[in-house]
C-alpha positions, -999 to +999 in steps of 0.1 A: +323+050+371+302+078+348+266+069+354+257+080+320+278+052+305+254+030+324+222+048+308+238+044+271+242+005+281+209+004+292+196+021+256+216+004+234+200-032+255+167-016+248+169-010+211+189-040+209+216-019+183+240+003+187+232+024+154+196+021+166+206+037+198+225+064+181+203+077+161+174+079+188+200+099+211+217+116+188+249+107+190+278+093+169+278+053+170+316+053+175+311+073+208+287+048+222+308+021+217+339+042+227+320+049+261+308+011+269+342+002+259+350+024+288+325+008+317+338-025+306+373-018+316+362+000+346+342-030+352+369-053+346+344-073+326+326-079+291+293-071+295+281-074+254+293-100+228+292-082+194+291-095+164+282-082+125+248-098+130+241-101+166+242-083+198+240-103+230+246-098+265+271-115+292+261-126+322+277-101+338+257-077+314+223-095+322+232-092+359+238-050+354+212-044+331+187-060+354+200-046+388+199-009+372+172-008+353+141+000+380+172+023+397+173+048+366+129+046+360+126+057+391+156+087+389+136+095+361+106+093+383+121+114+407+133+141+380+095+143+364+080+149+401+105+177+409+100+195+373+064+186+377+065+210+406+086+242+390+065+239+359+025+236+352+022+203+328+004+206+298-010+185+273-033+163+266-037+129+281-059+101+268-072+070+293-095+046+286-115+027+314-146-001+317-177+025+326-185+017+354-152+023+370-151+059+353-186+064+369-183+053+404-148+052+409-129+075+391-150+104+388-141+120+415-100+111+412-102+127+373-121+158+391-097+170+416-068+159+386-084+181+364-093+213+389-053+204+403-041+210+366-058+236+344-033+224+318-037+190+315-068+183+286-081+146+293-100+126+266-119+098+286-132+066+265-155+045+286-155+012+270-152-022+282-133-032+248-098-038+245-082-010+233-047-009+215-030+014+229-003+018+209-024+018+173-052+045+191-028+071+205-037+062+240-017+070+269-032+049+299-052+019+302-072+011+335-085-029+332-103-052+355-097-084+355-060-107+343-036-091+323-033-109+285-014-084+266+022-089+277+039-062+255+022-036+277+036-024+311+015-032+340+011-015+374-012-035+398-033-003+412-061-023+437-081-055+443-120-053+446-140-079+469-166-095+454-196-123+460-225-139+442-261-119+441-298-132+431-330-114+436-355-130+463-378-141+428-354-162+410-344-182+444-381-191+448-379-203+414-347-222+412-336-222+448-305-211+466-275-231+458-258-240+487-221-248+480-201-233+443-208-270+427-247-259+423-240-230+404-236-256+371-279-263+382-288-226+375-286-199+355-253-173+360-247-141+343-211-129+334-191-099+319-184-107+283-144-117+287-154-144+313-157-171+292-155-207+316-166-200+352-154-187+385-127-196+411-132-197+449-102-193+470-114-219+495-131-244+474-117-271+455-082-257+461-087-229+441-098-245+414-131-229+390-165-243+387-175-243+347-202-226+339-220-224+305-234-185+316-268-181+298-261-145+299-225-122+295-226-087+291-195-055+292-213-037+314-216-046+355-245-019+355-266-040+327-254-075+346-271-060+378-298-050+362-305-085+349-301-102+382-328-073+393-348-092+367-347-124+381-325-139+346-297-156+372-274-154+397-245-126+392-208-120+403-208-081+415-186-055+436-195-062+470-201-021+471-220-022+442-248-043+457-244-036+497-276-012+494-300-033+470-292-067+501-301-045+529-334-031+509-338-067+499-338-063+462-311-086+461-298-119+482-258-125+490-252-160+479-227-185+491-215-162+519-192-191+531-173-191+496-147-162+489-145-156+456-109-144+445-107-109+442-110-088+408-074-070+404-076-034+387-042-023+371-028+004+348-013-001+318+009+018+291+030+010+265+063+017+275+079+028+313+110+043+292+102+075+283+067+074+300+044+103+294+051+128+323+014+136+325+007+094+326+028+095+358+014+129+374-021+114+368-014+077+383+003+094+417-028+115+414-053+085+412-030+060+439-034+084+464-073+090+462-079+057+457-065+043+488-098+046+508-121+040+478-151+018+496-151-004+464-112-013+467-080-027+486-052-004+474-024-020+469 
């Protein structure tokens, strides 16, 4: 069985044509057809249905498709590392990231990247917005929080713990709530996509407590520096506060609670053809990341 019969299946799947197919790889449409014609009856099996307007798969087709596909991304994975190695990459790679994670996180992983390959140029947008990445030009995404934009590939990079924080003045103003229900007596501040409340992995079987936040913001810096001024109680990186509880600028709330973890993932618009400098830079920034004090690497 010629395993570049199974690649042209797997393209022709993709662009859901066999013309379409053609013309992106250059070849005749006859000899794509010619050559799945050939792994069929090596197969002993149909795996398209064909017709003038429609191009479907078999079951058995589904079933080879799906078992193959993650085998060839990560030949091709393979392949990029080893000419990554005989050749210096060049380019340039745009990323886009929420600011504080460039600032305190990945400052230090888009250093050593950088210093690693003189070749590589990097344009860096800190923005909490959600960029689209295939109408900017942008390579890679790094977002906190659920994924919504389904077209996009997603790699699950970490989890970051974190709890509820109040300075000393606003509990003697308001008091300290004492179990998640009490957070709907007082005022909570939130980043600007939460928009109904937060979930608390061992309360009310997962299940959130609504909150109407009198404050939302896109920047964690500017939300801590609002609990700082006694506005409300806040939702932070554990890391991000740990020095400000034991100075006692701020007050860990509901210690007993767990609050469900914030997932942090990379995103880009397709893993066919993937950017050899997205994949360089994301083995870069997996393996400095994996003793990060503000994550759980996955």
């Amino acid at each position: 069985m010629n395993l570049n019969d199974i690649r042209l299946f797997i393209h022709v799947i993709e662009q859901n044509s066999f013309t379409a197919a053609a013309e992106q790889l250059n070849l005749q449409k006859s000899t794509i057809s010619r050559r799945i014609a050939q792994l069929e009856d090596e197969l002993g099996v149909r795996l398209l249905q064909r017709t003038t307007r429609k191009l479907s798969l078999t079951e058995e087709g589904h079933d080879l498709y799906h078992r193959c596909l993650p085998l060839f991304n990560e030949l091709s994975h393979i392949t990029d590392q080893v000419a990554a190695r005989r050749h210096e990459p060049k380019g340039r790679l745009r990323i886009t990231m929420p600011p504080e994670m460039g600032i305190f996180i990945m400052n230090d992983v888009i250093g050593s990247f950088m210093e690693q390959h003189p070749g590589i140029q990097l344009d860096v947008e800190l923005s909490a917005r959600l960029v689209d990445l295939v109408e900017e030009g942008i390579d890679l995404a790094l977002r906190v929080g659920e994924l919504v934009d389904s077209s996009l590939i997603g790699r699950k990079l970490a989890e970051s713990e974190i709890a509820l924080y109040a300075s000393p003045a606003y509990l003697m103003r308001h008091g300290t709530p004492e179990t998640p229900a009490d957070l709907q007596q007082h005022s909570c501040i939130a980043g600007l996509l939460n928009h109904t409340g937060w979930a608390f992995t061992n309360w009310n079987d997962g299940k959130q407590v609504n909150l109407d936040f009198r404050m939302r913001a896109n920047s964690l810096s500017f939300c801590r520096e609002m609990i700082l001024q006694n506005i409300g109680i806040g939702r932070m990186p554990k890391a991000f506060c740990e020095e400000m509880v034991k100075d006692g600028k701020l007050v860990h709330l509901l210690e007993n609670y767990h609050l469900q973890p914030v997932q942090i993932h990379a995103l880009y618009p397709s893993r066919r053809h993937l950017n050899p400098r997205v994949r360089l830079f994301i083995d870069h920034m997996l393996s400095m990341i994996k003793d990060h004090p503000w994550l759980i690497a996955q």
